[in-house]
mmCIF file of the N, C-alpha and C atoms, coordinates in Angstrom:
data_MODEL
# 
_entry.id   MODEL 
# 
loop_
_atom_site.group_PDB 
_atom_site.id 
_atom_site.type_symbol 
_atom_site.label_atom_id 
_atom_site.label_alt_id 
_atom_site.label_comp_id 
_atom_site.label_asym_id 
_atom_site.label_entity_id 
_atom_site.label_seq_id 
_atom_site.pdbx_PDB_ins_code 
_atom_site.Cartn_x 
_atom_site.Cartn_y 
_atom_site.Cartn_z 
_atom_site.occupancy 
_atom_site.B_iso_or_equiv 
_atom_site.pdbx_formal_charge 
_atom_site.auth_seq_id 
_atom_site.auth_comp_id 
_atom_site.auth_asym_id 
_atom_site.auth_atom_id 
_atom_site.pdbx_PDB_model_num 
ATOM 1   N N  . UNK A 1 1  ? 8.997   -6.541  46.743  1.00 0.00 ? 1  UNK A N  1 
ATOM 2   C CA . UNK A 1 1  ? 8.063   -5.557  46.221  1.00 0.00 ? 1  UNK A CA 1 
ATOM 3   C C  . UNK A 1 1  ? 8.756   -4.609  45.243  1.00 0.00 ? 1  UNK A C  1 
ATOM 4   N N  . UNK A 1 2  ? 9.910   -4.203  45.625  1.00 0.00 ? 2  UNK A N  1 
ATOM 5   C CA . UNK A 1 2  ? 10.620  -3.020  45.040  1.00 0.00 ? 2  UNK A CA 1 
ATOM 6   C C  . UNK A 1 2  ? 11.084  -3.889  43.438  1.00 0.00 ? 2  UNK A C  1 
ATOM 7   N N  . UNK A 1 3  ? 11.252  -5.428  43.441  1.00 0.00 ? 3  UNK A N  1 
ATOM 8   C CA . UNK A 1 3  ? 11.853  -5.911  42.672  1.00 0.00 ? 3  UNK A CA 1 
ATOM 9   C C  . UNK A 1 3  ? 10.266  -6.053  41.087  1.00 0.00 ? 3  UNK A C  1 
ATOM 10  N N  . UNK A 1 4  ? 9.356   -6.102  41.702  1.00 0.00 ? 4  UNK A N  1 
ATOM 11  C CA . UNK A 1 4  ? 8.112   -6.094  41.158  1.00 0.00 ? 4  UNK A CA 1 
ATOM 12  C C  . UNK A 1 4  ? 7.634   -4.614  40.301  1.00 0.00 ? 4  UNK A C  1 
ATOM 13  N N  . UNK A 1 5  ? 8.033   -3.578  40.940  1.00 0.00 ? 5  UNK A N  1 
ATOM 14  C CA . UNK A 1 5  ? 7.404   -2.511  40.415  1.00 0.00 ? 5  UNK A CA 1 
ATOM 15  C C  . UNK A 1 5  ? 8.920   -2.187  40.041  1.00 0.00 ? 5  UNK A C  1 
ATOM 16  N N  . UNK A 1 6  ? 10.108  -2.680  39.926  1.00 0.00 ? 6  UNK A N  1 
ATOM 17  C CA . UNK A 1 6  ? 10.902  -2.455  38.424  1.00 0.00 ? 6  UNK A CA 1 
ATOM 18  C C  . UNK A 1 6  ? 10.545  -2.954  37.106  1.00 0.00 ? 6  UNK A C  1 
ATOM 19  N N  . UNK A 1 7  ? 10.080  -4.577  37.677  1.00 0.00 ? 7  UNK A N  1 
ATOM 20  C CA . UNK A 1 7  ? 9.905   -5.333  36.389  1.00 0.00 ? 7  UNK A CA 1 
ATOM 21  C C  . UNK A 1 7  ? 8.529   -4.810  35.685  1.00 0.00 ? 7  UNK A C  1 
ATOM 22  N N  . UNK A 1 8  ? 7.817   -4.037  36.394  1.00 0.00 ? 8  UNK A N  1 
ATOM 23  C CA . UNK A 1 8  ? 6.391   -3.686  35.655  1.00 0.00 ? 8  UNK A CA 1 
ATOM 24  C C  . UNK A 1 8  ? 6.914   -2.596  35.128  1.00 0.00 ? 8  UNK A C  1 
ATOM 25  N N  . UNK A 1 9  ? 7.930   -1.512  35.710  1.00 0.00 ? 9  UNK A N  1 
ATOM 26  C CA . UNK A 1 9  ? 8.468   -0.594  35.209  1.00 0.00 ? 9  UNK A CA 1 
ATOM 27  C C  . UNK A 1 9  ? 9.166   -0.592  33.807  1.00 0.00 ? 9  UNK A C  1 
ATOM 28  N N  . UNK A 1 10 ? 9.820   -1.829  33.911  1.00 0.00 ? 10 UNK A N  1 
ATOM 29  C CA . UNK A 1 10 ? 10.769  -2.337  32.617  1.00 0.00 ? 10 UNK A CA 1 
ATOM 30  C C  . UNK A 1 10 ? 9.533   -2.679  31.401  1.00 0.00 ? 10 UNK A C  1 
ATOM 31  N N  . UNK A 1 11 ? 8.781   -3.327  31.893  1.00 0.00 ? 11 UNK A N  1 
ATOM 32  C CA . UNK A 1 11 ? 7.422   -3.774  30.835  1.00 0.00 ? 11 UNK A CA 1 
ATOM 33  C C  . UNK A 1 11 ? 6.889   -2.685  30.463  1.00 0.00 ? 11 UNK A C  1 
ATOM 34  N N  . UNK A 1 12 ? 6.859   -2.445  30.676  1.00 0.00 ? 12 UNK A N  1 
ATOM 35  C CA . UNK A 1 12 ? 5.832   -0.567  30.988  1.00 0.00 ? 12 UNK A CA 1 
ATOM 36  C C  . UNK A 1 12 ? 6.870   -0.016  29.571  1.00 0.00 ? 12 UNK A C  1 
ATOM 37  N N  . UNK A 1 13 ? 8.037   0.347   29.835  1.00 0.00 ? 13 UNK A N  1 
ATOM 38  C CA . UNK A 1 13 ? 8.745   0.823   28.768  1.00 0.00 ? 13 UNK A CA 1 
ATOM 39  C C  . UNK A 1 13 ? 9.240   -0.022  27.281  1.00 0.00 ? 13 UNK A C  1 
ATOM 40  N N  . UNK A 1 14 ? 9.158   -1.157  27.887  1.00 0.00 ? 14 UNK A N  1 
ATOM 41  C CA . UNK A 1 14 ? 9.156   -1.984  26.532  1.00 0.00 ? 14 UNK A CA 1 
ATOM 42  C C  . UNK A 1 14 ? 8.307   -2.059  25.317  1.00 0.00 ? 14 UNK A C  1 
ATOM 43  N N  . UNK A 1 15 ? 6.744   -1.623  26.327  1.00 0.00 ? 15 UNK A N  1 
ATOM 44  C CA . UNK A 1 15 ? 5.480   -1.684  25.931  1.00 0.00 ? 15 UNK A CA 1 
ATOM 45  C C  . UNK A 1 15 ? 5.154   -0.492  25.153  1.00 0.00 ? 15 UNK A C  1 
ATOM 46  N N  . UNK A 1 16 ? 5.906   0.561   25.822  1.00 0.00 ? 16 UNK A N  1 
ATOM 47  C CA . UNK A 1 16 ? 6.218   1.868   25.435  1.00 0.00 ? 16 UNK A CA 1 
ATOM 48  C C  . UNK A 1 16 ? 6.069   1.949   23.899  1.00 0.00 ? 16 UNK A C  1 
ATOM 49  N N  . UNK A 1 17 ? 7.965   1.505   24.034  1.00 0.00 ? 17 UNK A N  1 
ATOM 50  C CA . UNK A 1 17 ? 8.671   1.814   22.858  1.00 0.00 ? 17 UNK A CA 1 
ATOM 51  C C  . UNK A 1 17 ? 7.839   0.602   21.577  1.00 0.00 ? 17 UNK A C  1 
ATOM 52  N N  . UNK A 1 18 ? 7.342   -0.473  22.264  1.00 0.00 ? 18 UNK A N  1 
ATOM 53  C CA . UNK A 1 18 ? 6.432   -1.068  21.053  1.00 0.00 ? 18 UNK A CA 1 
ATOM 54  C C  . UNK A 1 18 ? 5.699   -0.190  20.420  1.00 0.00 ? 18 UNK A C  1 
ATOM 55  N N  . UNK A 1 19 ? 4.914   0.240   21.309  1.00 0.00 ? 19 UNK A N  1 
ATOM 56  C CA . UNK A 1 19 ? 3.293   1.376   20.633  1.00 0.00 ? 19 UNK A CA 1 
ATOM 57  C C  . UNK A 1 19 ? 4.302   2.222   19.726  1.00 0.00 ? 19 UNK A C  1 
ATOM 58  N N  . UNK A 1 20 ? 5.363   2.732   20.314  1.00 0.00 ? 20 UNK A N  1 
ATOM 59  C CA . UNK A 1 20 ? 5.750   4.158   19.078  1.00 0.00 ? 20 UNK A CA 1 
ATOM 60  C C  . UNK A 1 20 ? 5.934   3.085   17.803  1.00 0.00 ? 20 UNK A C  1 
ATOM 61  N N  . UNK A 1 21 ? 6.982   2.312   18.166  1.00 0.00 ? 21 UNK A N  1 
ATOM 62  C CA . UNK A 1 21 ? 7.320   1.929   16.863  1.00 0.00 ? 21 UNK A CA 1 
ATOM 63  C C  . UNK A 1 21 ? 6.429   1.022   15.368  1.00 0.00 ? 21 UNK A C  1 
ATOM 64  N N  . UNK A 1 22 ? 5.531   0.544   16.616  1.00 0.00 ? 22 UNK A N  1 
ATOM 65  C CA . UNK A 1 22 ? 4.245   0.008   15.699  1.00 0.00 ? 22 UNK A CA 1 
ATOM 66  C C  . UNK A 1 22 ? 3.753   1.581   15.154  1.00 0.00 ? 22 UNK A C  1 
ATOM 67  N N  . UNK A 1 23 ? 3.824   2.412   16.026  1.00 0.00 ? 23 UNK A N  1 
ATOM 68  C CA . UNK A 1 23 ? 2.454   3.828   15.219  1.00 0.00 ? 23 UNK A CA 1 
ATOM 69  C C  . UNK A 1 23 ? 3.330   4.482   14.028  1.00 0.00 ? 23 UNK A C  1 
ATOM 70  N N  . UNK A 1 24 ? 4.797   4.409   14.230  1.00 0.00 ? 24 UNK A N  1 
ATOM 71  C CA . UNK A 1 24 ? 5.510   4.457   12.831  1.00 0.00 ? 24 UNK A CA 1 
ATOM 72  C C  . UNK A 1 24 ? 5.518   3.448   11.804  1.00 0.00 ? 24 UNK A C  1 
ATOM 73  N N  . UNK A 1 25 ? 5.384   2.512   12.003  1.00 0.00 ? 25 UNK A N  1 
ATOM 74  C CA . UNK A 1 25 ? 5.406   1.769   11.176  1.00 0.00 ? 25 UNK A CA 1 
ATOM 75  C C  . UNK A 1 25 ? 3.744   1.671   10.538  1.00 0.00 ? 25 UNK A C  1 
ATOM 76  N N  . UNK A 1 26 ? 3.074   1.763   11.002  1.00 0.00 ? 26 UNK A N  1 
ATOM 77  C CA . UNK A 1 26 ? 1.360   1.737   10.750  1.00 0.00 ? 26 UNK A CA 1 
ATOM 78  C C  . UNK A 1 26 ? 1.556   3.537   9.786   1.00 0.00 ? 26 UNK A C  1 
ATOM 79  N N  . UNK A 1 27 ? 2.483   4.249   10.350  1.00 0.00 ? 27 UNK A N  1 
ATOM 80  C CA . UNK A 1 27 ? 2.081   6.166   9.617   1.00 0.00 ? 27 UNK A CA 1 
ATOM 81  C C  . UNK A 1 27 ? 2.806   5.482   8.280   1.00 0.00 ? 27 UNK A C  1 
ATOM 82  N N  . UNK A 1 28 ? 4.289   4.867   8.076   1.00 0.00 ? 28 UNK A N  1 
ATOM 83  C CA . UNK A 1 28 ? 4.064   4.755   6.350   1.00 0.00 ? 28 UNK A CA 1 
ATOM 84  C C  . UNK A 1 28 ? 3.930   3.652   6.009   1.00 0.00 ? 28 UNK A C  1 
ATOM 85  N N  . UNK A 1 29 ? 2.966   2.605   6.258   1.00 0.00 ? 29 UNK A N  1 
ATOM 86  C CA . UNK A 1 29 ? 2.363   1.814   5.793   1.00 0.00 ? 29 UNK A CA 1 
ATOM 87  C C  . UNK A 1 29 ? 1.038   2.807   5.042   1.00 0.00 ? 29 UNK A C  1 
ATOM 88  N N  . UNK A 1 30 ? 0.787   3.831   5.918   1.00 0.00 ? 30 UNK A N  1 
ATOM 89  C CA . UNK A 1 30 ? -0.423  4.849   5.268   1.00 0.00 ? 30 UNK A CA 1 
ATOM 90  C C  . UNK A 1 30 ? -0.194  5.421   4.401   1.00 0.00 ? 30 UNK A C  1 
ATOM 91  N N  . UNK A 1 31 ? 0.938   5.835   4.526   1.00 0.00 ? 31 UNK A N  1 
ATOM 92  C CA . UNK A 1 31 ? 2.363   7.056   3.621   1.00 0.00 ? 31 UNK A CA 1 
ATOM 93  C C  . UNK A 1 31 ? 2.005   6.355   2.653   1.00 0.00 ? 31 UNK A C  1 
ATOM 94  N N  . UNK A 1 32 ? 2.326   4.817   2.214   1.00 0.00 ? 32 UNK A N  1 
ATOM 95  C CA . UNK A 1 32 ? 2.504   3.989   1.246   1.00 0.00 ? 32 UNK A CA 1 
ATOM 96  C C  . UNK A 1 32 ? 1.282   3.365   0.402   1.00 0.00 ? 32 UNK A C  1 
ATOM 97  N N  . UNK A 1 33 ? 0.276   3.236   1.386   1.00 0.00 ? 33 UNK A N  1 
ATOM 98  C CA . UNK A 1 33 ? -0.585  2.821   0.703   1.00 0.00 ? 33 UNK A CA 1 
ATOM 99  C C  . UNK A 1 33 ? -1.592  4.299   -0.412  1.00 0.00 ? 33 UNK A C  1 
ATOM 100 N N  . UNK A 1 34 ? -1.421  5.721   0.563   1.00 0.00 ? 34 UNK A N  1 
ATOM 101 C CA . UNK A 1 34 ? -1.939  6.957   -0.114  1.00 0.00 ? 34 UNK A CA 1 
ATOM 102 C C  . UNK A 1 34 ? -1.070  6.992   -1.218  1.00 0.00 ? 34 UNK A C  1 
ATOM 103 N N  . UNK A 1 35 ? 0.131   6.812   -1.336  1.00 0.00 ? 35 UNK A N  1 
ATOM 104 C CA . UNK A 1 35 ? 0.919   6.600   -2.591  1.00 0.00 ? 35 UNK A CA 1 
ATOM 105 C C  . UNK A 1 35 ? 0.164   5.958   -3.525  1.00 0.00 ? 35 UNK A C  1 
ATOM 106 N N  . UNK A 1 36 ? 0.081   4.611   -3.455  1.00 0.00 ? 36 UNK A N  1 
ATOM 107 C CA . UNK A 1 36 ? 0.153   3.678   -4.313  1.00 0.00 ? 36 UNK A CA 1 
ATOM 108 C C  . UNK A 1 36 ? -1.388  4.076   -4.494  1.00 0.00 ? 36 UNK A C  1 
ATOM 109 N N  . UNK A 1 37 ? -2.684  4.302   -4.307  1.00 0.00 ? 37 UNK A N  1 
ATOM 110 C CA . UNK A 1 37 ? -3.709  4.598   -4.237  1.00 0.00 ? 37 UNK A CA 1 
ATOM 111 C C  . UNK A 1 37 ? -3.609  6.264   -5.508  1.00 0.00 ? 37 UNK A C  1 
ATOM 112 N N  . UNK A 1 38 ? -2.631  6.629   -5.047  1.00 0.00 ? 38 UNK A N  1 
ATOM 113 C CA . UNK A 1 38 ? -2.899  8.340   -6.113  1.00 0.00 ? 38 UNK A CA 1 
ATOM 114 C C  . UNK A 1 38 ? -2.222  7.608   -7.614  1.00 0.00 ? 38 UNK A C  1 
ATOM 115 N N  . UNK A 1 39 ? -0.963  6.983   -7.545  1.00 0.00 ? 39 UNK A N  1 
ATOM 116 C CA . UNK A 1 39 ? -0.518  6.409   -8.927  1.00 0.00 ? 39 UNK A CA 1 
ATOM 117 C C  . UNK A 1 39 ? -1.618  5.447   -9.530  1.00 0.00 ? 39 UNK A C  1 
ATOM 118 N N  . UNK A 1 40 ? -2.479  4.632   -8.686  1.00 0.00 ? 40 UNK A N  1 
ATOM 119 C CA . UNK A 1 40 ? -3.515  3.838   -9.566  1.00 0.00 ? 40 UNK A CA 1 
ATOM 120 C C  . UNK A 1 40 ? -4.621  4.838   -10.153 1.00 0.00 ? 40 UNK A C  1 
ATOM 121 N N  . UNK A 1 41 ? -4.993  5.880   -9.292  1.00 0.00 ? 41 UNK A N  1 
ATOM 122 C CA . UNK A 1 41 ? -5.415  7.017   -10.004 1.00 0.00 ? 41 UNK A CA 1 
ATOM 123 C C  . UNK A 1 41 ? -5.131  7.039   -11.142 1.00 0.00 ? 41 UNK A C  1 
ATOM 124 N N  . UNK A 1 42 ? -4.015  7.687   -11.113 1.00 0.00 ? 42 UNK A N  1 
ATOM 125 C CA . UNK A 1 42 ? -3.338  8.201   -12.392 1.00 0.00 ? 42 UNK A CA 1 
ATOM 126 C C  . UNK A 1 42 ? -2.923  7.199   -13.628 1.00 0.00 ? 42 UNK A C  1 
ATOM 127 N N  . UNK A 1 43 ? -3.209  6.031   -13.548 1.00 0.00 ? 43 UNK A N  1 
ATOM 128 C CA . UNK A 1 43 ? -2.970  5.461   -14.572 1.00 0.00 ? 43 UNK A CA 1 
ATOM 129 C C  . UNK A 1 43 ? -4.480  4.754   -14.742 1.00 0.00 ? 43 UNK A C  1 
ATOM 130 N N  . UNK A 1 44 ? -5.040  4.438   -14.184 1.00 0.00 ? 44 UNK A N  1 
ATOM 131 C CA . UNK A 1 44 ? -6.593  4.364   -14.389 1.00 0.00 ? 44 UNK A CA 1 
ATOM 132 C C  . UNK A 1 44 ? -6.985  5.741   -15.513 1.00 0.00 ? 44 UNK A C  1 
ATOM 133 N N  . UNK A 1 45 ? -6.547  6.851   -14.943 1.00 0.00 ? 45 UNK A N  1 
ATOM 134 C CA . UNK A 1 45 ? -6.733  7.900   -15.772 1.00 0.00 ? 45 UNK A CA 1 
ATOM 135 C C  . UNK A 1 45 ? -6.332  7.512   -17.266 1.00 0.00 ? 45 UNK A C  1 
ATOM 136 N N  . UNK A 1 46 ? -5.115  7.373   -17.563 1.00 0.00 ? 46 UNK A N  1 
ATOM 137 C CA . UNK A 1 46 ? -4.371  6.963   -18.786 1.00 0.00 ? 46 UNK A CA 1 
ATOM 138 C C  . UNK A 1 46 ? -4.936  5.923   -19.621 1.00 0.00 ? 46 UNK A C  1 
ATOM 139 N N  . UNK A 1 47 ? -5.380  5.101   -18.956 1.00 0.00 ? 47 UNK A N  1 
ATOM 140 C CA . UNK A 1 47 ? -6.607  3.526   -19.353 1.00 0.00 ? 47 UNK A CA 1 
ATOM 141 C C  . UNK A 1 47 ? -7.377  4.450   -20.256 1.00 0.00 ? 47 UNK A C  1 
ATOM 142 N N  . UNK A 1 48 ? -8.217  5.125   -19.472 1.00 0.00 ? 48 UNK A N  1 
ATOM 143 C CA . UNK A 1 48 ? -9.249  5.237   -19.734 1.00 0.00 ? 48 UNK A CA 1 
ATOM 144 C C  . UNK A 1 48 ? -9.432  6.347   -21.040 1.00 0.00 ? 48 UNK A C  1 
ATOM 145 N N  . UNK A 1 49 ? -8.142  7.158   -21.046 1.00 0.00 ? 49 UNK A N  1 
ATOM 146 C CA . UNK A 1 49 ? -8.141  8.055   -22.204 1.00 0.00 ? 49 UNK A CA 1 
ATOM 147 C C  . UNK A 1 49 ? -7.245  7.378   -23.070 1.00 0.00 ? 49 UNK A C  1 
ATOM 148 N N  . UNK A 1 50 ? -6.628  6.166   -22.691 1.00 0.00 ? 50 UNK A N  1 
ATOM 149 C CA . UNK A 1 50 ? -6.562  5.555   -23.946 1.00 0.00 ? 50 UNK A CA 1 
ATOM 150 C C  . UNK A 1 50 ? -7.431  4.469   -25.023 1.00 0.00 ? 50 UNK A C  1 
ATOM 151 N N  . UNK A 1 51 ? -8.574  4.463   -23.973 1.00 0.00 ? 51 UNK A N  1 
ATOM 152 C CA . UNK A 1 51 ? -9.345  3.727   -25.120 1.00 0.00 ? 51 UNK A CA 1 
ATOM 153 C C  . UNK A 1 51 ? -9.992  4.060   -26.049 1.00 0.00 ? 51 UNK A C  1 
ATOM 154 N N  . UNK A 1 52 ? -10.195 4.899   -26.248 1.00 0.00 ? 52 UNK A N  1 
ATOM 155 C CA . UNK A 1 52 ? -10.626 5.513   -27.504 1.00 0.00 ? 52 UNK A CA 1 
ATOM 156 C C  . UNK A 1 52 ? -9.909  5.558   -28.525 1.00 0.00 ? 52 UNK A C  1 
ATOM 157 N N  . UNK A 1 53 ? -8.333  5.344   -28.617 1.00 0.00 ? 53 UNK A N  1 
ATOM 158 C CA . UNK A 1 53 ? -7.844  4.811   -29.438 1.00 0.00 ? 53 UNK A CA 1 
ATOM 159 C C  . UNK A 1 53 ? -7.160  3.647   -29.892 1.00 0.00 ? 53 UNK A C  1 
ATOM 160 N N  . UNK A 1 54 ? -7.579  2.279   -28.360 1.00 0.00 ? 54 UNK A N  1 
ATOM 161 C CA . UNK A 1 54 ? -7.261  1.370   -28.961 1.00 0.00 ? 54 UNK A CA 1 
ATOM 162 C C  . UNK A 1 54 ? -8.452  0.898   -29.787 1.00 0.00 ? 54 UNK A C  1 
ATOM 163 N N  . UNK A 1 55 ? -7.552  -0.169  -30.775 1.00 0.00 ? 55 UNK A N  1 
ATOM 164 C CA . UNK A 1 55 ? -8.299  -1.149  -32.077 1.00 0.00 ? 55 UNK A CA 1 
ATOM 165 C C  . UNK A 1 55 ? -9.294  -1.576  -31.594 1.00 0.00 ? 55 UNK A C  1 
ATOM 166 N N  . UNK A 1 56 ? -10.244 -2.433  -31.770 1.00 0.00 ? 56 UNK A N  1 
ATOM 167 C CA . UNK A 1 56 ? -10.971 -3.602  -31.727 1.00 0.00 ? 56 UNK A CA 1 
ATOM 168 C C  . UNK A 1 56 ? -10.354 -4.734  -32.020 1.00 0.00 ? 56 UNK A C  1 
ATOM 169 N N  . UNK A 1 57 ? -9.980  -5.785  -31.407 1.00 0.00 ? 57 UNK A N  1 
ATOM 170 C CA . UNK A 1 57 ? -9.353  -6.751  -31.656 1.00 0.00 ? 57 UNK A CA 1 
ATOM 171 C C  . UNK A 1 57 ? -10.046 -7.748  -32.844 1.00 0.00 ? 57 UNK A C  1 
ATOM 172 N N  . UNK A 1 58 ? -11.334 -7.571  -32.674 1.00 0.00 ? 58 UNK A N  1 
ATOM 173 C CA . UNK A 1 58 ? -12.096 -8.157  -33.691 1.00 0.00 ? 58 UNK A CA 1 
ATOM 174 C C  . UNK A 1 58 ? -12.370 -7.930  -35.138 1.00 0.00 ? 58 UNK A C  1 
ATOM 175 N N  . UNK A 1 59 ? -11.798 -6.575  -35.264 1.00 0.00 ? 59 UNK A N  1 
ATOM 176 C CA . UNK A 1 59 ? -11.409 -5.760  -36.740 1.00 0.00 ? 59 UNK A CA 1 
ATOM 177 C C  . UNK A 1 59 ? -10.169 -5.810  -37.119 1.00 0.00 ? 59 UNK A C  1 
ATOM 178 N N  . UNK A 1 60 ? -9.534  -7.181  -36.721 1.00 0.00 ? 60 UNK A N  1 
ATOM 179 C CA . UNK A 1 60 ? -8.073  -7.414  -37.067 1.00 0.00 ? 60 UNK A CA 1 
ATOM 180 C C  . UNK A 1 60 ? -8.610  -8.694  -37.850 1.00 0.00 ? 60 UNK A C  1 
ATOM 181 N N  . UNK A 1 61 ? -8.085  -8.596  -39.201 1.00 0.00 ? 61 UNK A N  1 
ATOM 182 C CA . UNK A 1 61 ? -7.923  -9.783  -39.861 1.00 0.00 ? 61 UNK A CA 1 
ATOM 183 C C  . UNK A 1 61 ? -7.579  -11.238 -38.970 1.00 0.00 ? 61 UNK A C  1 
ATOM 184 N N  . UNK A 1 62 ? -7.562  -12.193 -39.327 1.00 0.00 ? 62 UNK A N  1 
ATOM 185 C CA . UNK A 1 62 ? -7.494  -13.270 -38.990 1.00 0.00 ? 62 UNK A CA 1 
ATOM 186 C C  . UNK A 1 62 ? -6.243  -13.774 -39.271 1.00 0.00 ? 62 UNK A C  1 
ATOM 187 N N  . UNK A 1 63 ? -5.054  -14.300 -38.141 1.00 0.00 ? 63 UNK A N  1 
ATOM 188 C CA . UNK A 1 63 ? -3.638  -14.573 -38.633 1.00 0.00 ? 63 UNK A CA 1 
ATOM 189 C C  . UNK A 1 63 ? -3.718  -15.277 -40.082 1.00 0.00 ? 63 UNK A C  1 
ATOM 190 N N  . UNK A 1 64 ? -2.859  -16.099 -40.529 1.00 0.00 ? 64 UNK A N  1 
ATOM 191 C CA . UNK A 1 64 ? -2.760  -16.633 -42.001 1.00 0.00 ? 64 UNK A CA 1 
ATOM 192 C C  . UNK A 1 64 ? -2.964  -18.277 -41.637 1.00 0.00 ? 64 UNK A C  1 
ATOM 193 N N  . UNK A 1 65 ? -2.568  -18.795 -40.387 1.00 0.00 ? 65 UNK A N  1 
ATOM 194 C CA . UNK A 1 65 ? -2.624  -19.996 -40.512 1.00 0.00 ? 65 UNK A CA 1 
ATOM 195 C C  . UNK A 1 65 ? -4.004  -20.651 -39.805 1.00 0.00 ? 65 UNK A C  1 
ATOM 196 N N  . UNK A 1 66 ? -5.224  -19.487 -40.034 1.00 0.00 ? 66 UNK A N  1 
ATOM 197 C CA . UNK A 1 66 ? -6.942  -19.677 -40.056 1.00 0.00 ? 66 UNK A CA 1 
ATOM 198 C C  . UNK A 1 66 ? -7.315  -20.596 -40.951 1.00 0.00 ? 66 UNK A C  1 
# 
């Protein structure tokens, strides 16, 4: 009996230290993805105030060998 409620004891803490280390690993997977989510922001931003000054590709002459 005594040998039973170590080994659930031992599981118990294994199980433990899983949950923390999964809930760190899940906090900057979040860390990382709110990152990468604010920089697409910000260059979505840049897109978008740069089109107004790109060309029209279609108001480009035609290479030479047309």
């Amino acid at each position: 009996m005594d040998q039973r409620i170590n080994d659930l004891e031992s599981k118990v803490a294994f199980l433990d230290d899983l949950v923390h280390s999964l809930s760190n690993t899940v906090y900057r997977q979040q860390k990382q993805i709110d990152e990468l989510t604010q920089a697409l922001e910000r260059l979505s931003g840049q897109v978008k105030n740069m089109r107004p000054h790109l060309r029209d590709p279609s108001d480009e002459p035609p290479p030479p060998h047309y």
